[in-house]
C-alpha positions as CSV (number, residue, x, y, z in Angstrom):
1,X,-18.0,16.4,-14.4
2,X,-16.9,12.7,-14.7
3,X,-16.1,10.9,-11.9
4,X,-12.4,11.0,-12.7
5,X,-12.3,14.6,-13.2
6,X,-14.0,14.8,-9.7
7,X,-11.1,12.2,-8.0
8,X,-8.9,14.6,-9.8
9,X,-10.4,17.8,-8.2
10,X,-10.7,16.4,-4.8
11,X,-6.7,15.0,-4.8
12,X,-5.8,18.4,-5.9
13,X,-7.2,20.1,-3.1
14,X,-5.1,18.0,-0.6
15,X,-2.1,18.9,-2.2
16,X,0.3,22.0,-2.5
17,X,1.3,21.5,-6.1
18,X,4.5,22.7,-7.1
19,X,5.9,24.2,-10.3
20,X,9.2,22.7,-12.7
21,X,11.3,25.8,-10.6
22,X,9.8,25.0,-7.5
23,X,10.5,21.1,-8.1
24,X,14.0,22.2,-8.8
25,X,14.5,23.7,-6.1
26,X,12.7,21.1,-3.5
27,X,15.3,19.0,-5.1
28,X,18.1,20.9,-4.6
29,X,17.7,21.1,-0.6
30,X,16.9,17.5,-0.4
31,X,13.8,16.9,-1.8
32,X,13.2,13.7,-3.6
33,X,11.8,13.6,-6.9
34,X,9.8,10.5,-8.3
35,X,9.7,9.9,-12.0
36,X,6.7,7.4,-12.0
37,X,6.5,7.2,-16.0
38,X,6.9,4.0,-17.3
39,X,10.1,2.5,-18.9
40,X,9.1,3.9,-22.9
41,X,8.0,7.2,-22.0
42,X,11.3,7.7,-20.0
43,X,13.6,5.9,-22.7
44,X,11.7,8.3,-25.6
45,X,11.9,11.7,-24.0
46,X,14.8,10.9,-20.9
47,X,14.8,11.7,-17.2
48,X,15.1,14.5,-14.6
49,X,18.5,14.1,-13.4
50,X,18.6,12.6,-9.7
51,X,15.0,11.8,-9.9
52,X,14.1,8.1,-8.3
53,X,12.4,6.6,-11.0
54,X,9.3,3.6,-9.3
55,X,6.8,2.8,-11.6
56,X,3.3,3.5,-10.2
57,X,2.5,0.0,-9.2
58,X,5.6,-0.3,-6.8
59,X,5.7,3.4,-5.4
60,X,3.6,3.2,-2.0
61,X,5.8,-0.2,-1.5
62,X,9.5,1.4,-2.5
63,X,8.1,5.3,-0.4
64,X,7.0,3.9,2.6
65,X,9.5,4.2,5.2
66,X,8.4,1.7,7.1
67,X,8.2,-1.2,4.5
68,X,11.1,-3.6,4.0
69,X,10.4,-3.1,0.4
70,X,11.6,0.9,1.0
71,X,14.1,2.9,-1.3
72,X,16.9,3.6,0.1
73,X,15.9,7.2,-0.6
74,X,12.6,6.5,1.7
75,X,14.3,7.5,4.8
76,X,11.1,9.3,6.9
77,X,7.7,10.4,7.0
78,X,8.9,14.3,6.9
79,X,10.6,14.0,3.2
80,X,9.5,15.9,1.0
81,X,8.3,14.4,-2.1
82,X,7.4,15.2,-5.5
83,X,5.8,13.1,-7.7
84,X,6.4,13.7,-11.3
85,X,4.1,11.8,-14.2
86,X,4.7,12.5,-18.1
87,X,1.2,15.6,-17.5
88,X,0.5,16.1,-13.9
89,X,-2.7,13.9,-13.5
90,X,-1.4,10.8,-12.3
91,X,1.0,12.3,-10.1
92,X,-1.7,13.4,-8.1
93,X,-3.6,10.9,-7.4
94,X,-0.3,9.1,-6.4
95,X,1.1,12.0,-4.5
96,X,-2.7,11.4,-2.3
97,X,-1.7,7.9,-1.7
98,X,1.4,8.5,-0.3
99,X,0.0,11.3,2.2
100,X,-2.4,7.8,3.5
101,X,1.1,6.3,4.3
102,X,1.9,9.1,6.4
103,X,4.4,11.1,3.6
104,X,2.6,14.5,4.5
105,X,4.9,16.6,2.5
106,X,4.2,14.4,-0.8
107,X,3.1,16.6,-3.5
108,X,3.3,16.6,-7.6
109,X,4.8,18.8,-10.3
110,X,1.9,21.1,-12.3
111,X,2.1,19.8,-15.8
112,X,4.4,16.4,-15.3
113,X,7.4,16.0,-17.2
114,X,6.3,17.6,-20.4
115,X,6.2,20.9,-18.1
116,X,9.8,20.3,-16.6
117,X,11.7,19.6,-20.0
118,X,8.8,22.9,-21.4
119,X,10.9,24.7,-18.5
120,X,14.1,24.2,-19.8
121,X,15.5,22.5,-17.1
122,X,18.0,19.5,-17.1
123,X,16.9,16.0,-18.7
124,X,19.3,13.2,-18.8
125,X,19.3,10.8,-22.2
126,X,16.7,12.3,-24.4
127,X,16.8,10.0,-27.0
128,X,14.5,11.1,-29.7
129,X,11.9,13.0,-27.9
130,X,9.4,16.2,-29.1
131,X,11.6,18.3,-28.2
132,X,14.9,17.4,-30.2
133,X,12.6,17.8,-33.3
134,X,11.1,20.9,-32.5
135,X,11.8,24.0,-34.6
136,X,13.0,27.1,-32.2
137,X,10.0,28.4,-31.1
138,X,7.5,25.8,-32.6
139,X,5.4,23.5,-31.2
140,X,5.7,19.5,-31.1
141,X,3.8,17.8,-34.1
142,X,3.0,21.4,-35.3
């Protein structure tokens, strides 16, 4: 195993991950979703609606509650957060970082973006993304 794949592994085990439904629904009694994709990702296949979008270099500054560099949205230690990467493998190793500033109930969503738009669920401005090419029932690229 490389040592990423071993990072990866050991993040994981810290974290209850969550699926696109149960994202949804974190979200829906005041969870905060993090898009942490940057700008051409988001601008090619669009956005989770409501979702603070940080890039990953600023998020532990805009998340902790604490900072005077803080969200508006970063209101306490108890919020539940979900981090949400274009896969699922970044998002985990930032969801880890912000349990070390004290955001216990940080987590990330199982297979990133790709896996929330995949679930059929609401995405603002999808400009020309996989999906808007994709034949019913086929596969991007296929």
């Amino acid at each position: 195993m490389s040592g990423i794949d071993e990072l990866l592994a050991r993040a994981r085990r810290a974290l209850t991950r969550v699926d696109p439904e149960q994202a949804a629904a974190l979200q829906a009694t005041g969870g905060l979703l993090v898009d942490i994709r940057y700008a051409e990702l988001r601008e090619r296949d669009g956005t989770v609606p409501g979702a603070l979008i940080v890039e990953r270099n600023e998020l532990e500054w805009r998340l902790d509650p604490t900072g005077a560099h803080r969200a508006p949205e970063a209101t306490h230690h108890d919020l539940p957060v979900v981090v949400i990467c274009n896969e699922g493998y970044a998002s985990s190793l930032a969801a880890v970082s912000l349990h070390a500033l004290g955001l216990h109930r940080a987590t990330d969503l199982i297979g990133g973006f790709q896996a929330w738009r995949a679930a059929g669920l609401p995405v603002d401005g999808q400009g020309g993304s996989a999906q808007s090419r994709r034949p019913p029932g086929g596969r991007a690229g296929a």
